[in-house]
C-alpha positions as CSV (number, residue, x, y, z in Angstrom):
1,X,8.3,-13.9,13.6
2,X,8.8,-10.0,13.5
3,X,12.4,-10.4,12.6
4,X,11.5,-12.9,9.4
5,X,8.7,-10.3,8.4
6,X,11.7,-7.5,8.4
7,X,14.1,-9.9,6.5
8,X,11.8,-9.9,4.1
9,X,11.9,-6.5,2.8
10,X,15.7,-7.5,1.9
11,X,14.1,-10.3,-0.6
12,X,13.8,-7.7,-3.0
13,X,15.9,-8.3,-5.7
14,X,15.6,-4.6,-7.4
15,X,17.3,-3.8,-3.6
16,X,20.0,-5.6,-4.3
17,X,20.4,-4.6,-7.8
18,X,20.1,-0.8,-7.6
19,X,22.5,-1.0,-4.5
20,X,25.5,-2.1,-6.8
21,X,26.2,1.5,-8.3
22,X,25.8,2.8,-4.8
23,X,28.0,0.5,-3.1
24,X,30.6,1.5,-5.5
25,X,30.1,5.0,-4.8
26,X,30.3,4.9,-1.3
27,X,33.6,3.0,-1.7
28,X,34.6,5.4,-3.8
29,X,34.4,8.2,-1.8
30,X,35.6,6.2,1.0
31,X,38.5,5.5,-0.6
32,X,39.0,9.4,-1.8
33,X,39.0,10.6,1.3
34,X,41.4,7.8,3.0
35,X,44.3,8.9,0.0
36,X,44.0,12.1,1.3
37,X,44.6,11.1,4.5
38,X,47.6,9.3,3.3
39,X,46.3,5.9,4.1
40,X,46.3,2.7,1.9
41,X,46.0,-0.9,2.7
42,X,49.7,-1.5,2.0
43,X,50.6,0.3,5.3
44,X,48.5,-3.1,6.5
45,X,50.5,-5.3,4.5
46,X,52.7,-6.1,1.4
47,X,51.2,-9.1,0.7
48,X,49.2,-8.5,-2.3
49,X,46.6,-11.0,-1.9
50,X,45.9,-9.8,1.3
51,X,45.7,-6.5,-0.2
52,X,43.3,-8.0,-2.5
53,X,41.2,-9.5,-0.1
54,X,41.0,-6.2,2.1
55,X,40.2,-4.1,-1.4
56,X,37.5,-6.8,-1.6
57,X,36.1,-6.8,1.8
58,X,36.0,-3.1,1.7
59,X,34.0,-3.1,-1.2
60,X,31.4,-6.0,-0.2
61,X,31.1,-3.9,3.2
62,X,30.1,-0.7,1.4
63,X,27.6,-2.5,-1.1
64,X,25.8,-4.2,2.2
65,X,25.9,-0.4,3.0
66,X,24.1,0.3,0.5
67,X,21.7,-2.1,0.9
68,X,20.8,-1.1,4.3
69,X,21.0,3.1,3.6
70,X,18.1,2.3,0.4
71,X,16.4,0.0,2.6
72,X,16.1,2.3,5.5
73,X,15.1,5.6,3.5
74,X,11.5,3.5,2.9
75,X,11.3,0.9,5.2
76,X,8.1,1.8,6.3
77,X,6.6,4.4,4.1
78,X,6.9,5.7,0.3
79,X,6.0,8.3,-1.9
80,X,5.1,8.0,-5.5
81,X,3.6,10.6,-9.0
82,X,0.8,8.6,-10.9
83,X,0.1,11.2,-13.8
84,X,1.0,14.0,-11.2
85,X,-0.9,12.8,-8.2
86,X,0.9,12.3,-5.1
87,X,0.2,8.6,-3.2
88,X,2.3,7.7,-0.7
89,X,2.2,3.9,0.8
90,X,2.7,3.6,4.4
91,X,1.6,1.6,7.9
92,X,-1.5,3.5,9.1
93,X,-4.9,3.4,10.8
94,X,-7.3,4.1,8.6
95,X,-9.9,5.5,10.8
96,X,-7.3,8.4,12.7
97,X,-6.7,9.5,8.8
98,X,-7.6,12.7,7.9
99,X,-10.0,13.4,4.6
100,X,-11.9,10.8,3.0
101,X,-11.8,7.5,4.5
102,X,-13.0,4.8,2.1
103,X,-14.3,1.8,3.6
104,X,-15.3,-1.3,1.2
105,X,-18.4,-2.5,2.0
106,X,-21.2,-5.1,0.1
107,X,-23.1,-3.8,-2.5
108,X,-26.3,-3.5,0.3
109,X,-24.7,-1.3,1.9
110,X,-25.2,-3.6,5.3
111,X,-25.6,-2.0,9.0
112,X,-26.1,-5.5,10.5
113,X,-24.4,-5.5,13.8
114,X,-23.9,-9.3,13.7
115,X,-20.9,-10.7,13.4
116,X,-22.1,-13.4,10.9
117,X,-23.1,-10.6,8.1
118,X,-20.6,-8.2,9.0
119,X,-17.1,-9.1,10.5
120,X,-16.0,-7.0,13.2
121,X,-12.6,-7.2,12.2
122,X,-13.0,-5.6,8.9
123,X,-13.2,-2.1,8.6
124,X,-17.0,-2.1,8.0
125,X,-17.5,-4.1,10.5
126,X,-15.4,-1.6,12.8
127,X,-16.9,1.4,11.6
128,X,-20.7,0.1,12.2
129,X,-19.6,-0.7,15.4
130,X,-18.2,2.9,15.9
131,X,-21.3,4.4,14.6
132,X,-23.7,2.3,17.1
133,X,-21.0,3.4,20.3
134,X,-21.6,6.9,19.0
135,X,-25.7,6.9,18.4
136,X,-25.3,7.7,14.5
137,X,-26.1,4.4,13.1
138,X,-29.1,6.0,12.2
139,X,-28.6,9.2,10.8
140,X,-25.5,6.9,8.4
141,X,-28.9,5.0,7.3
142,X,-30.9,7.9,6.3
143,X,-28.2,9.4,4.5
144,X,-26.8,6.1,2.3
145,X,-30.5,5.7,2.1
146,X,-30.9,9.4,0.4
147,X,-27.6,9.0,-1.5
148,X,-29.3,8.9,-5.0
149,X,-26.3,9.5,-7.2
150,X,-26.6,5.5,-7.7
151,X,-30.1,4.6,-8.3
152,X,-28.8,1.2,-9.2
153,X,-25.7,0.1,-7.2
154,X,-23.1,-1.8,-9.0
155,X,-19.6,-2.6,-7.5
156,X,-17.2,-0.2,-7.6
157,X,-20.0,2.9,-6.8
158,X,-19.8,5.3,-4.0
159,X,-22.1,6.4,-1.1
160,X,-20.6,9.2,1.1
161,X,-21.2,10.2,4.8
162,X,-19.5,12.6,6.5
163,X,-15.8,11.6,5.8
164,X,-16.5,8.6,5.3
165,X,-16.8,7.2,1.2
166,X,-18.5,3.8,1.7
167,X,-17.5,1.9,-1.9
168,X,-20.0,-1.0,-3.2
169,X,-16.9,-3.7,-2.9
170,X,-18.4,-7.0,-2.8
171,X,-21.7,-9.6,-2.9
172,X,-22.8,-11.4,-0.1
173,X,-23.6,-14.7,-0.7
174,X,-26.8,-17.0,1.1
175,X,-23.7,-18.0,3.8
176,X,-23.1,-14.1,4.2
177,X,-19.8,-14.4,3.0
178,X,-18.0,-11.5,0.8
179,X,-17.1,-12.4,-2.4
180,X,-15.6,-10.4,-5.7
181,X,-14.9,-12.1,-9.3
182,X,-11.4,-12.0,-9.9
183,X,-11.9,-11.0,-13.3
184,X,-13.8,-8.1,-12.8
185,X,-11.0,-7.0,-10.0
186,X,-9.4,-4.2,-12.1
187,X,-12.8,-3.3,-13.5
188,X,-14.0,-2.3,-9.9
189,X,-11.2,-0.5,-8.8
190,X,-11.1,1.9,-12.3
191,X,-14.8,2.8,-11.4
192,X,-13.9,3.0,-7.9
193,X,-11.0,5.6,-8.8
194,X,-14.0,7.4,-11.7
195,X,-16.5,7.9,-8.7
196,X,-13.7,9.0,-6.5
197,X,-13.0,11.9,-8.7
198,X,-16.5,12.8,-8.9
199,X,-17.3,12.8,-5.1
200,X,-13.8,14.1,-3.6
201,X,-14.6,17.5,-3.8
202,X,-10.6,18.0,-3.7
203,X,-10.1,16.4,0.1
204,X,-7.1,14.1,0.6
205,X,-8.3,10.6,0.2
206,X,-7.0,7.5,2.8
207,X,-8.0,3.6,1.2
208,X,-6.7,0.6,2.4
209,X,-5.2,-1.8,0.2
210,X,-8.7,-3.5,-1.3
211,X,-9.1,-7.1,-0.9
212,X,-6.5,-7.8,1.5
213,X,-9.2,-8.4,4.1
214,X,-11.9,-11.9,4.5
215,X,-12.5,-10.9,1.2
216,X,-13.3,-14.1,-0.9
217,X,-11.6,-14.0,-4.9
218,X,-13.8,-16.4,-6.9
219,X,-11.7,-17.8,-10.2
220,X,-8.4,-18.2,-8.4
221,X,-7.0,-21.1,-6.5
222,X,-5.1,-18.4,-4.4
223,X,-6.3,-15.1,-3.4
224,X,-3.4,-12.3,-4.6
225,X,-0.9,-11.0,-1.8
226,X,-1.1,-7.6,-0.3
227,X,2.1,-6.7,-2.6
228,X,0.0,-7.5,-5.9
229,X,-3.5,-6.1,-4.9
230,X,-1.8,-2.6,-4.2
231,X,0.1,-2.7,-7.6
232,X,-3.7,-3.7,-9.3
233,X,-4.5,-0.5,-7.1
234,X,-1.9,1.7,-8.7
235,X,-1.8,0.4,-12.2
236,X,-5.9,0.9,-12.4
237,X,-5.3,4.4,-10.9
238,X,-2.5,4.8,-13.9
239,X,-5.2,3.8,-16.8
240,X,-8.3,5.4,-15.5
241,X,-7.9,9.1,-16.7
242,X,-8.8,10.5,-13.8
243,X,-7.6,14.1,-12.7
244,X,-7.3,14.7,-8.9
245,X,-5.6,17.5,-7.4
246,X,-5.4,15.9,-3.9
247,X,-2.8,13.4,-2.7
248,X,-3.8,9.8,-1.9
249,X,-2.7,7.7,1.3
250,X,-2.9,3.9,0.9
251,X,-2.6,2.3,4.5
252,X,-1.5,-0.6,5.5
253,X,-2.6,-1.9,8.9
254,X,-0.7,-4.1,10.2
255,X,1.7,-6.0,7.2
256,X,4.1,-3.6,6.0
257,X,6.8,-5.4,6.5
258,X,5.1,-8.2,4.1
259,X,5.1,-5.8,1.1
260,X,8.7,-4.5,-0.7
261,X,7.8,-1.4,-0.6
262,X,11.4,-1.0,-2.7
263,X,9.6,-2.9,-5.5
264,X,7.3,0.1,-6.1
265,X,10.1,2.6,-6.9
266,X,9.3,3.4,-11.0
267,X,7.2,0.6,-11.3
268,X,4.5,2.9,-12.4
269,X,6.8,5.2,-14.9
């Protein structure tokens, strides 16, 4: 399963396409350095369609090359300028980041330590559970409590604790389940990126890629892949005007290798 998850970086077809001018310049130089040495394919053979199928060999040889060296340079991990700001994309743990962490939470701002309210698995869920192991549930109450910068919470606001920037991500509906409109997708993440750059005081700032969790998309048969919830993530950054001068870290868990990371390069010039 680990191998098709790797394989499936190489379905990238902008991979494959961008390799072409490299492949010919590795053979290129390959073949430079060889005449120097005095060395040709006719001291293999006079036959010239074996010649022909060596010269053609060689050359699919350096374009899969290619494809490998482009591949391996960002594999796992790549860096990007949105109107000057620095994001990089790479696997991660959230919670051993350092700056501001932001954590999507519901629009209550929920410290239920049931499982039915809260899912441990998400990243709330994990860092109420953190909180409660450390004895600070409490003082995280009082101060999302005194957080007044929001007098009335919509999606996409901001609470902040510590390093932590809880964001108002989705309703909870009467089965507790998390759910966000489709539509209004983009809309949350610009005022996500607006109250970002009011609260970030100019510390790094770690997300994960939103929505990619147990989060529910009403208005869509499908719920989007990790690949196009990060591009939503980056194209909102792109048209919301804001001006940071700290870098951004977008994290992904545990599903790199389901994302072409390749597919980013100048997709947001």
């Amino acid at each position: 399963m680990e191998k098709q998850k790797t394989f499936y970086q190489f379905k990238s077809r902008k991979l494959w396409k961008e390799s072409v001018g490299v492949g010919f310049a590795i053979f290129g130089v390959v073949s430079a350095i060889v005449g120097v040495l005095g060395v040709s394919f006719s001291d293999i053979s006079d036959t010239a369609w074996i010649i022909l199928l060596l010269t053609i060999a060689s050359l699919v040889f350096s374009y899969l090359i290619a494809v490998v060296w482009q591949w391996w340079n960002i594999r796992d991990s790549i860096s990007l300028k949105i109107r000057g700001i620095k994001v990089i994309v790479r696997q991660g743990d959230i919670f051993k980041e350092k700056g501001w962490k932001v954590i999507g939470v519901d629009d209550t701002f929920s410290t239920s330590g049931n499982d039915m309210i809260i899912s441990h698995s998400s990243l709330h869920g994990k860092l109420i559970k953190q909180l409660k192991e450390n004895g600070k549930i409490g003082e995280f109450e009082v101060a999302i409590s005194m957080d007044n910068n929001n007098h009335s919470v919509s999606l996409g606001c901001v609470k902040t604790y510590n390093d932590y920037i809880l964001l108002a991500w989705t309703h909870l509906n009467s089965d507790n389940e998390a759910h966000i409109d489709n539509d209004n997708y983009e809309g949350i993440l610009r005022k996500m990126w607006r109250e970002i750059g009011r609260v970030y005081s100019g510390k790094p700032i770690c997300l994960p890629i939103l929505g990619d969790g147990i989060t529910r998309f009403d208005g869509v048969s499908e719920k989007p892949s990790p690949f196009e919830l990060l591009k939503c993530m980056l194209c909102t950054l792109k048209t919301s005007n804001i001006q940071l001068k700290a870098p951004i870290t977008i994290v992904v868990y545990d599903r790199i290798n389901e994302i072409s990371l390749y597919d980013l390069k100048g997709f947001i010039d």
